[in-house]
C-alpha positions as CSV (number, residue, x, y, z in Angstrom):
1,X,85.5,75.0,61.5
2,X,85.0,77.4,58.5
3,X,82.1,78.7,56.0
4,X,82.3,77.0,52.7
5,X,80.6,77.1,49.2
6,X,79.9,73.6,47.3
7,X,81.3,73.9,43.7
8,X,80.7,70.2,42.5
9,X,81.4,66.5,42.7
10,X,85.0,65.3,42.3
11,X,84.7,61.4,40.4
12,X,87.7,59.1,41.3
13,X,87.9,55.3,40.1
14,X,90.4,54.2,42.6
15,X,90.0,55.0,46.0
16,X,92.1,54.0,49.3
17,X,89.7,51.5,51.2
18,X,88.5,53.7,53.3
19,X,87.2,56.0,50.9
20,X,85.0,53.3,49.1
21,X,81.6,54.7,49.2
22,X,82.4,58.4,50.3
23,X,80.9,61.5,48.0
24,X,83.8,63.4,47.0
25,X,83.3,67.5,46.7
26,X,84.9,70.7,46.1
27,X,84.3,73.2,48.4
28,X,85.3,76.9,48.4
29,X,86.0,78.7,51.6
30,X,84.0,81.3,52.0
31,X,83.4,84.5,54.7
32,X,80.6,85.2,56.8
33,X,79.3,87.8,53.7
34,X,79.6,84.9,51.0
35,X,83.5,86.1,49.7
36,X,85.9,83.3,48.6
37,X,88.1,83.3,50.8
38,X,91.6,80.8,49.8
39,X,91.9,78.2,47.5
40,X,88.7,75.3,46.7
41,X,89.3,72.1,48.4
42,X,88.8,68.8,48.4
43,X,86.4,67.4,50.9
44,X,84.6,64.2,52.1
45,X,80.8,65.4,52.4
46,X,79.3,63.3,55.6
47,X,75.9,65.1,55.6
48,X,74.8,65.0,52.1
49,X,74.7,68.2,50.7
50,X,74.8,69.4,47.0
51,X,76.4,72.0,44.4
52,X,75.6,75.7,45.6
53,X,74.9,75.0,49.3
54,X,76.6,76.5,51.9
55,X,78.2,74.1,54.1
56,X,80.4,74.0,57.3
57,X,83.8,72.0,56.9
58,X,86.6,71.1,59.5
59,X,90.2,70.9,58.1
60,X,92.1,69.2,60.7
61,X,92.8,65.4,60.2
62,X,91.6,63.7,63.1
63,X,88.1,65.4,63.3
64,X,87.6,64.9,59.1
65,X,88.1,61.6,59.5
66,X,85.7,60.9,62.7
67,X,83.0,63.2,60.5
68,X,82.9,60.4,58.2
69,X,83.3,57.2,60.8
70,X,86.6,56.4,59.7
71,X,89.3,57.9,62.4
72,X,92.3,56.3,60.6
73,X,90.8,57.8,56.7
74,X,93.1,59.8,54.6
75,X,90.8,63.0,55.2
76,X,92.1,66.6,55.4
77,X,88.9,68.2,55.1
78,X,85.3,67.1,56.1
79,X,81.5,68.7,55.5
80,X,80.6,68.2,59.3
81,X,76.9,70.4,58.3
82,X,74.6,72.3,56.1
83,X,74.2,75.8,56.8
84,X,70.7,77.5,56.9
85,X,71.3,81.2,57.7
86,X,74.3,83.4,59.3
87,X,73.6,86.1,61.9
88,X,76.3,88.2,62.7
């Protein structure tokens, strides 16, 4: 799991079936002090969160897709939560 920044919604027409109905958004990986951190990603957002809010995101396969209900979905990279504060 890893810190991430919302930067917007990603629109797409034509989705694989399993993607019908899914909110598209980028994300940026961030560190625990709020530093990008890598390249922005694609992700599938299963909590419903919006642009500016810190998020937590999981980036392997098999847990993206379960995030969103959908083991066998195309998904690299999930919002599995919304993040309220970081204590370190």
């Amino acid at each position: 799991m890893q810190l991430a920044r919302v930067l917007g919604p990603l629109v797409s027409t034509q989705k694989q079936s399993t993607l019908i109905g899914a909110k598209l958004l980028l994300v940026q990986p961030i560190t625990a002090d709020d530093q990008p951190q890598g390249v922005a990603l694609l992700a599938v957002d299963s909590v419903g969160t919006g642009v500016g809010e810190k998020v937590l995101i999981v980036s392997e396969g098999r847990a993206a897709g379960q995030a969103i209900s959908q083991p066998m979905a195309p998904v690299d990279v999930a919002i599995v939560g919304i993040v309220d504060e970081v204590n370190s």
